[in-house]
C-alpha positions as CSV (number, residue, x, y, z in Angstrom):
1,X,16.9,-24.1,9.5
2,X,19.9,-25.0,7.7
3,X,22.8,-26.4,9.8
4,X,25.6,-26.0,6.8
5,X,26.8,-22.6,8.0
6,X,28.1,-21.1,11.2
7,X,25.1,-19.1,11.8
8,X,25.0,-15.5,13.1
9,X,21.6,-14.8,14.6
10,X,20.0,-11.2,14.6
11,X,16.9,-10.3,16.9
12,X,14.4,-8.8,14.2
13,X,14.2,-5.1,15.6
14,X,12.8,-1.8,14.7
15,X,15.8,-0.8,13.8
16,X,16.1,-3.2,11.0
17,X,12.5,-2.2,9.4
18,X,11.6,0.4,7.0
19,X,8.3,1.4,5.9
20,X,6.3,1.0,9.2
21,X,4.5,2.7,11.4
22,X,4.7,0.8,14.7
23,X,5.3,-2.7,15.7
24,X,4.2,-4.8,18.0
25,X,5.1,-8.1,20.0
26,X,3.5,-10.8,19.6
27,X,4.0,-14.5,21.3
28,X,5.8,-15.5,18.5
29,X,7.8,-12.0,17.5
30,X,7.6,-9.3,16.3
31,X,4.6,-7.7,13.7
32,X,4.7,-4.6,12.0
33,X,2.5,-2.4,11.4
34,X,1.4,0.7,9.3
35,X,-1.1,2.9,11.8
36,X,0.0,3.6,15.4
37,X,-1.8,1.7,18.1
38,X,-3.9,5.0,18.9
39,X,-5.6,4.5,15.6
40,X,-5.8,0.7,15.3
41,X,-7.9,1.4,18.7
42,X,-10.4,3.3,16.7
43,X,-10.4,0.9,13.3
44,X,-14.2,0.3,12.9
45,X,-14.2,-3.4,11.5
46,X,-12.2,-6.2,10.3
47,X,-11.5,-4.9,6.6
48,X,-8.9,-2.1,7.8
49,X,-7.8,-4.2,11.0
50,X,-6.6,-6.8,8.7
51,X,-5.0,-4.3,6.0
52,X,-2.8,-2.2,7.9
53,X,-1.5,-5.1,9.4
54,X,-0.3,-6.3,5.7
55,X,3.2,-4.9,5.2
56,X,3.2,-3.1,1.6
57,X,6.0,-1.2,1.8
58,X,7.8,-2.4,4.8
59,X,11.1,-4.1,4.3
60,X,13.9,-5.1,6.6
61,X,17.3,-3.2,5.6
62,X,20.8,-4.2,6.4
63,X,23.9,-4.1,5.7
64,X,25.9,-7.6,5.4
65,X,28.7,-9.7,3.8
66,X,26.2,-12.8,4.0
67,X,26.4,-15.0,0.9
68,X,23.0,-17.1,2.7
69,X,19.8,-15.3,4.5
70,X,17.0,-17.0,6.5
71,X,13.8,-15.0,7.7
72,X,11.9,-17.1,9.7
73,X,8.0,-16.1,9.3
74,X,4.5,-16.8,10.6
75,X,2.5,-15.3,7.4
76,X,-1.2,-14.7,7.7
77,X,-2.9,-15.2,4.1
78,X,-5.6,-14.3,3.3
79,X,-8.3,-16.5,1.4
80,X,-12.0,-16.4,0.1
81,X,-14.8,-19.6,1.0
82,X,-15.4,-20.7,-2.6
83,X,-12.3,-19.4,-4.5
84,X,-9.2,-21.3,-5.1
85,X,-6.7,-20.7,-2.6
86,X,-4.0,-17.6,-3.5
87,X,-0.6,-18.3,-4.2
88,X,1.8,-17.6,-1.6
89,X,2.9,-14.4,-1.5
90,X,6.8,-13.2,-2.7
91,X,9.6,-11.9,-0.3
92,X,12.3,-9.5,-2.6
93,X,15.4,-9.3,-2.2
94,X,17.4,-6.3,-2.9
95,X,21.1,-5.6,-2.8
96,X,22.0,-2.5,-3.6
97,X,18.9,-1.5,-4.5
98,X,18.7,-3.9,-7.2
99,X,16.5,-6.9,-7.1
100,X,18.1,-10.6,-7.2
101,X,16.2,-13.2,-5.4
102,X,12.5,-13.6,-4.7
103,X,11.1,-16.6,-2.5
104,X,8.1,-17.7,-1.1
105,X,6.9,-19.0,2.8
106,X,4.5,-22.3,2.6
107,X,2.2,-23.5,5.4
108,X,1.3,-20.3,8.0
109,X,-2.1,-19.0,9.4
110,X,-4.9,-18.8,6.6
111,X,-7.7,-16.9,7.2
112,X,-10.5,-17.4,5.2
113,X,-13.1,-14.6,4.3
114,X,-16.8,-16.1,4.6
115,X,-18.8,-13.4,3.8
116,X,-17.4,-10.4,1.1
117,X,-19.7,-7.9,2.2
118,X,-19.3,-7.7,5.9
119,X,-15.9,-9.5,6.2
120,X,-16.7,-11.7,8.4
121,X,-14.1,-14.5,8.4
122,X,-12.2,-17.7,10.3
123,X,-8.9,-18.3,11.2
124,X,-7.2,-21.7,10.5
125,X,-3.7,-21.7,12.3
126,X,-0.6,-23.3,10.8
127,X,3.0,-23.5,11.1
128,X,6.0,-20.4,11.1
129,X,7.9,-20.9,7.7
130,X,11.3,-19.8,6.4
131,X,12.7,-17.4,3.6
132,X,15.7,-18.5,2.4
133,X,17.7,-16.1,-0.2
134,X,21.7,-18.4,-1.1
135,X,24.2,-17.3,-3.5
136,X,24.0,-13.8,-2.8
137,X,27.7,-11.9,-3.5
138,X,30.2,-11.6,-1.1
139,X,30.8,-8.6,-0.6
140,X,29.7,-5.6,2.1
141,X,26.1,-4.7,0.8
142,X,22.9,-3.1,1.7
143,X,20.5,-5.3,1.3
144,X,16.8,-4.9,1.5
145,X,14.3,-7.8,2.2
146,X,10.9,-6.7,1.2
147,X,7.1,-8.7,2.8
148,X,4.5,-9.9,1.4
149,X,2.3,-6.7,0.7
150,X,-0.8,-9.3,0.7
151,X,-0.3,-11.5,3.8
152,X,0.4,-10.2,7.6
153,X,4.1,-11.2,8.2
154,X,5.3,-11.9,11.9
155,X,9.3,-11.6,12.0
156,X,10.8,-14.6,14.2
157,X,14.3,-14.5,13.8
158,X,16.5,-13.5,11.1
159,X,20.0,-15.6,10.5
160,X,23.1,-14.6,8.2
161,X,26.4,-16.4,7.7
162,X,28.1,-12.8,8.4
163,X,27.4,-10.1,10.8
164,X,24.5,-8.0,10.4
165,X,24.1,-3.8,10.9
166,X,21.3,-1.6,10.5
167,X,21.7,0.2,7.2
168,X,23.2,3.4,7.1
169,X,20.6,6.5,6.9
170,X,20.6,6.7,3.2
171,X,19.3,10.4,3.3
172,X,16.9,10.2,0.5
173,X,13.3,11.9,0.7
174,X,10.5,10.1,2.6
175,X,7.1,9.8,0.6
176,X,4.4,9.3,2.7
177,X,1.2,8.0,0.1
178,X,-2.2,6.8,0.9
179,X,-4.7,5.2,-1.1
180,X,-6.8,2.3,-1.3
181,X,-6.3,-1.3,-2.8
182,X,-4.8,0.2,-6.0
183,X,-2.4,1.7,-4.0
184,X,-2.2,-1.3,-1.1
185,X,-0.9,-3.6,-4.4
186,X,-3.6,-5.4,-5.1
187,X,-2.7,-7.7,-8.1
188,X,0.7,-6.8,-8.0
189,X,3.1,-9.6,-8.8
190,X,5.6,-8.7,-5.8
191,X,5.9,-6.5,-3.3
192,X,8.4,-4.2,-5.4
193,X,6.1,-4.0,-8.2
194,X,3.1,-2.1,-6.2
195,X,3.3,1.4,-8.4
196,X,4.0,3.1,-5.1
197,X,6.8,0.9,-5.1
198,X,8.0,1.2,-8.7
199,X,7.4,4.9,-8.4
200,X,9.4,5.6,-5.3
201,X,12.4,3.7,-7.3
202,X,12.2,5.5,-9.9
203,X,12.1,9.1,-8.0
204,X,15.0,8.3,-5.3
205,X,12.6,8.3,-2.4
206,X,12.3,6.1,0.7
207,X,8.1,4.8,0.4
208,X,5.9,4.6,3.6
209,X,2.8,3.0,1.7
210,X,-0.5,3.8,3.7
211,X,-2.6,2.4,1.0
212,X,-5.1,0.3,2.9
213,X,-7.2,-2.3,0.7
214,X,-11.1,-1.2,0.6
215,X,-9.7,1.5,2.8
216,X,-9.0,5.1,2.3
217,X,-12.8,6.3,3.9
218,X,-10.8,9.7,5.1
219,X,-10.7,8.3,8.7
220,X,-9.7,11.1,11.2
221,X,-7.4,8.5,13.0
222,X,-6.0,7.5,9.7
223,X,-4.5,11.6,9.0
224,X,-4.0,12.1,12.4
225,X,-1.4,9.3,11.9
226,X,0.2,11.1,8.7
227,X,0.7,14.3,10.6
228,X,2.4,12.1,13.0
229,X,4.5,10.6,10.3
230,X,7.5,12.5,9.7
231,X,7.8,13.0,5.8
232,X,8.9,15.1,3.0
233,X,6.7,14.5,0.3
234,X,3.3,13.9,1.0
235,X,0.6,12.2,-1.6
236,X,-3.4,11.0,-0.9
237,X,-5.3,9.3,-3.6
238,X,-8.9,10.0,-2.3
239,X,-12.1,8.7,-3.6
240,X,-12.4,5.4,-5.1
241,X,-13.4,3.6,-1.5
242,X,-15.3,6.7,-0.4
243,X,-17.4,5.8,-4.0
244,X,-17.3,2.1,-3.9
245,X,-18.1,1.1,-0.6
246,X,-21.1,3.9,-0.9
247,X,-20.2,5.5,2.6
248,X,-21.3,9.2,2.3
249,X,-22.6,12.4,-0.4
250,X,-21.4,14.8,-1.2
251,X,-22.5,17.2,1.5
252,X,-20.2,15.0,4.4
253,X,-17.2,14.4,1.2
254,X,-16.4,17.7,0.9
255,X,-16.0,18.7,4.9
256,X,-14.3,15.4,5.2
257,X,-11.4,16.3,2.5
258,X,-11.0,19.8,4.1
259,X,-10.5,18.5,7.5
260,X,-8.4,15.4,6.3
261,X,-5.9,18.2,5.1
262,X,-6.6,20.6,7.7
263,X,-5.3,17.9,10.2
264,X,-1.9,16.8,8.2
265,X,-1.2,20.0,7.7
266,X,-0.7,20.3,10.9
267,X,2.4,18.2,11.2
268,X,3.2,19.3,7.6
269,X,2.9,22.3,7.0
270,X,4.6,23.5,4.1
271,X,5.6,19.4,2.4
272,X,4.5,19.1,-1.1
273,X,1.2,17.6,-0.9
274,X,-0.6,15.9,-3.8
275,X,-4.0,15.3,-4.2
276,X,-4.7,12.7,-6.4
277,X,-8.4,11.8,-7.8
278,X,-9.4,8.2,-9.2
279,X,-7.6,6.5,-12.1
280,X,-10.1,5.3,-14.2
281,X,-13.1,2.6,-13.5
282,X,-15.5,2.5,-15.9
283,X,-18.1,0.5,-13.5
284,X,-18.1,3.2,-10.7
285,X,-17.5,6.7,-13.4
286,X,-21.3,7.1,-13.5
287,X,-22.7,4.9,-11.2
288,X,-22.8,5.1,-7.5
289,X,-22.2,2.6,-5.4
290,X,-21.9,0.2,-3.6
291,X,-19.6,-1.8,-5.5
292,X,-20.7,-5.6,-5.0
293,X,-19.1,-8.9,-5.8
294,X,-20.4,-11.1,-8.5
295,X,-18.6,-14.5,-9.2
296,X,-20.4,-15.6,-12.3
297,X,-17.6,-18.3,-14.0
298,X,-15.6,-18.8,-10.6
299,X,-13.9,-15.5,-10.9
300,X,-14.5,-12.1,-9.4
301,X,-15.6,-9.1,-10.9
302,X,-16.9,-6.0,-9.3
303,X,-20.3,-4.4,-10.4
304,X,-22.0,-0.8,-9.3
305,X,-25.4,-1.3,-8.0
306,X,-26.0,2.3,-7.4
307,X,-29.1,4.5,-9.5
308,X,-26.9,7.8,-11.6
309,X,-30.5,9.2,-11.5
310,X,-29.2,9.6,-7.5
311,X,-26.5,12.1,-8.5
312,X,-28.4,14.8,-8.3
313,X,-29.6,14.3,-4.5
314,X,-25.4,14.0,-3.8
315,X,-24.6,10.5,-4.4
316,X,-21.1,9.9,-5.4
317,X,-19.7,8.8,-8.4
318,X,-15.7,9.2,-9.9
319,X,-16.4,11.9,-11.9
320,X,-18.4,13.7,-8.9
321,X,-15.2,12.9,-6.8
322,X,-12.8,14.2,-9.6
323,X,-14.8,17.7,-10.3
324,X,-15.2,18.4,-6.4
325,X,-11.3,17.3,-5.7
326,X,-10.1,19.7,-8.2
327,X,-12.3,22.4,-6.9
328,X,-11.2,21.9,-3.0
329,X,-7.7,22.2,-4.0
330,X,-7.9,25.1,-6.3
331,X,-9.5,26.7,-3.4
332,X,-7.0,25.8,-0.8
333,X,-4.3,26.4,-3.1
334,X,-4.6,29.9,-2.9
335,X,-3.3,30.3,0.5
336,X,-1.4,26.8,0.2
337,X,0.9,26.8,-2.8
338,X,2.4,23.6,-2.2
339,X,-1.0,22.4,-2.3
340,X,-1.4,19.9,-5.4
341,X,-4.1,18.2,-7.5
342,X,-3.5,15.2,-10.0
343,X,-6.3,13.9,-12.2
344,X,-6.3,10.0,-11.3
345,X,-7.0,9.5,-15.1
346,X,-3.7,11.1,-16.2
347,X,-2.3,7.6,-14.3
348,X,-3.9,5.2,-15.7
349,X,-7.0,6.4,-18.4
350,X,-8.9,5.3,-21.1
351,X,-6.3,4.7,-23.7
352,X,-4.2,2.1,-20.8
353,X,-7.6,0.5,-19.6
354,X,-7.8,-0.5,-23.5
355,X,-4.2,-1.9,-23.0
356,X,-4.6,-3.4,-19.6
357,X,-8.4,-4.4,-18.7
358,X,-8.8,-3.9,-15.4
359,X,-9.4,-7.8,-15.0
360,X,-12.6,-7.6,-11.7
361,X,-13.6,-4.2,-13.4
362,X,-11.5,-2.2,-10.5
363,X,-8.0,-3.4,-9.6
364,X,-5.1,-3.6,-12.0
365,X,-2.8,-6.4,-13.2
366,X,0.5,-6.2,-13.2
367,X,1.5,-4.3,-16.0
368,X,-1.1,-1.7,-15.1
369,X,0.7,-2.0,-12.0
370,X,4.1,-0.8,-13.7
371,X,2.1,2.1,-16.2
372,X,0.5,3.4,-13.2
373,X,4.2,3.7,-11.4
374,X,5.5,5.0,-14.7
375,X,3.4,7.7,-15.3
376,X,3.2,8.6,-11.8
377,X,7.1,9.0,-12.0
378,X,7.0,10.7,-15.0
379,X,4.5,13.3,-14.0
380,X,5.5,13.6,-10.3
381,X,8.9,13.2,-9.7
382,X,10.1,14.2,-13.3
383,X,11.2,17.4,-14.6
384,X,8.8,20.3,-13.6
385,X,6.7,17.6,-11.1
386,X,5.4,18.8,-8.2
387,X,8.3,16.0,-6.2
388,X,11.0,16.8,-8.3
389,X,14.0,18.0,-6.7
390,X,13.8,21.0,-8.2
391,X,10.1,21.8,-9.9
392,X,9.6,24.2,-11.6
C-alpha cells in the first residue's frame, strides 16, 4: 500500500459489482461469482467449479474524484503441468466508459492443471497483490474497474484518495449471454476485449457474461439461474461444448435445448432471445468428438478423435448442431416470435478463419476476438437486429 495519500478506504460490496451473480465471503474477502449457490451445489466437476468462479464480465463501478486507485486482490491463476506459466492477467480501467489504464497483480494462488482430460489439479498458495491505477483526471467520474476474466479474483479492500459512491443506475439494457470458452474470453487480450464485451459496448447494454470455459453442456441448474437473472435481452450460444466434450446425440440434444428454453422462458417470457449456433471450427464441423489435447512443439492444439461414419447413429458434429438449432427455433418460433436463431458462422466463418487462424484449432485470438464482437454488433444490435432498440 502506498502511504503518499490520505487514503479513503471502501469495504468492497455488492453494491459496488456489476456483472455477477452472487458473491460470497471468504477468509480473506469477498469473491464473486456468476451462478447462484443453488447451482454451484449441483456443478458436477472441477472444470465449471473453477470457471464460474472467473469473473468475465464482472467489474466494480463507482463514481469518484480519485486521481489514485488501489484494489487489493488474492488472484487464482490458472496454469497447465508442462506449459510455460500464463501471463498475469489485466485489470481495465474505465472512466466514463472509456478505457485508460490497464495493470496487472503478481504473486497470488496458482493452481496448476495436471491432468487436461479430467481436470484434475493442485493448488500452490501465494500472496494477496495490489492494482494500482495513478494519474487518473480529477474530476467527478464513473469509473469502472474490470477482473481478470481468466483468473478467480478475491476483492480485499479497495482505497481512493477521494470519496467513493456506487454508480448511479445507468438505465441501459441488461444482456444476459451464455456460451462456452469463446464466449468466457479465452485468448482475449483483456477483459474488455472478450466479444461479449466489445459487443455490449458497442450496443449500449450492461453484459452479465455466463460464458463458462469447456462449459455450456445445457445444465438445468445453469437456465434455471438465467430465468432467475433479471434481464432484457437474452442470448445462448449452444453447441460447441455439447460437440467437443462428446457428452450426448442427438436424440438427448434436442429435448435438452427445448427444455433449456422451456425453463428461461419462464422468468422471461416475452425478452428477445437469441439462439446462436457454432462459429466456425473446422476440426469439430464433420467430426464428432471428443476434442483432445495434443502438444506436439510445446503448444496446444485441439484435435477431433470422433468417427463422421458415427453421424448417422446421432453423434454430434457442428453442422448436426447448426441444422437441428435452426429447426428447434423455427419450430418454437411459431408460437414465440421473439424467439431468434443466428447462424454461428455469420460471426466468425470461413472467409475470417482465413484471416485469423484459430491458433489450437478452436479458440480465437484477439483480433478474432474483436471481428466476432463486431459482427455480432453489427447483426444484433444494429439496424433491423433482433437487440436493436427498435428492429424491424
Amino acid at each position: 500500500m502506498n502511504t503518499d495519500h490520505d487514503w479513503h478506504t471502501t469495504p468492497v460490496t455488492e453494491d459496488i459489482l456489476r456483472g455477477h451473480l452472487d458473491v460470497e465471503a471468504t477468509a480473506h474477502g469477498l469473491l464473486p461469482h456468476r451462478l447462484p449457490a443453488r447451482a454451484r451445489r449441483q456443478i458436477p466437476e472441477n472444470q465449471l467449479a473453477m470457471a464460474e468462479a472467473q469473473p468475465s464480465g464482472v467489474r466494480l463501478a463507482f463514481r469518484t474524484r480519485s486521481r489514485t486507485i488501489e484494489l487489493d486482490t488474492l488472484p487464482t491463476k490458472r496454469a497447465y503441468r508442462g506449459l510455460p506459466a500464463p501471463a498475469d492477467g489485466v485489470y481495465d480501467l474505465l472512466v466514463d466508459g472509456r478505457l485508460v489504464s490497464q495493470t496487472t497483480v503478481s504473486g497470488g494462488n496458482v493452481r496448476t492443471i495436471t491432468d487436461m482430460v479430467t481436470q484434475s489439479s493442485e493448488l500452490s498458495e501465494g500472496p494477496i497483490g495490489t492494482a494500482r491505477f495513478t494519474d487518473l483526471p480529477a474530476y467527478d467520474k464513473d469509473v469502472e474497474i474490470w477482473l481478470p476474466h481468466t483468473e478467480i479474483t478475491e476483492l480485499i479492500a479497495l482505497r481512493t484518495d477521494a470519496p467513493v459512491e456506487p454508480a448511479p443506475d445507468s438505465g441501459r439494457r441488461v444482456w444476459l449471454h451464455h456460451g462456452s470458452s469463446i464466449s468466457h474470453g479465452s485468448n482475449a487480450a483483456h477483459p474488455t476485449a472478450i466479444w461479449p464485451a466489445l459487443a455490449a459496448a458497442q450496443g449500449g447494454v450492461d453484459l452479465v457474461n455466463m460464458g463458462f470455459g469447456g462449459s455450456a453442456l445445457l445444465d438445468p441448474f445453469t437456465s434455471r439461474a438465467m430465468r432467475d437473472t433479471p434481464a432484457d435481452l437474452i442470448s445462448l450460444k449452444i453447441g460447441l461444448n455439447v460437440v467437443n466434450s462428446d457428452v450426448m446425440r442427438l436424440r438427448a440434444f434436442s429435448p435438452a435445448v427445448h427444455g433449456f428454453l422451456d425453463t428461461i422462458r419462464e422468468g422471461h417470457p416475452t425478452a428477445p432471445l437469441l439462439v446462436v449456433s457454432p462459429i466456425l471450427c473446422p476440426v469439430q464441423e464433420d467430426t464428432p468428438g471428443p476434442l483432445m489435447p495434443d502438444f506436439d512443439g510445446g503448444t496446444v492444439r485441439f484435435k477431433a478423435t470422433g468417427d463422421p461414419a458415427e453421424r448417422a447413429a446421432g453423434r454430434l458434429t457442428l453442422t448436426v448442431i447448426r441444422d437441428e438449432l435452426a429447426r428447434i427455433v423455427a419450430q418454437r418460433s411459431a408460437d414465440d416470435p421473439n424467439l431468434h436463431y443466428l447462424d454461428g458462422r455469420d460471426l466468425y466463418g470461413e472467409q475470417d478463419y482465413a484471416e485469423f487462424p484459430l491458433p489450437d484449432e478452436v479458440h480465437p485470438d484477439p483480433a478474432a476476438h474483436r471481428r466476432i464482437g463486431a459482427n455480432f454488433g453489427r447483426l444484433v444490435f444494429g439496424d433491423g437486429g433482433v437487440f436493436a432498440t427498435t428492429s424491424s
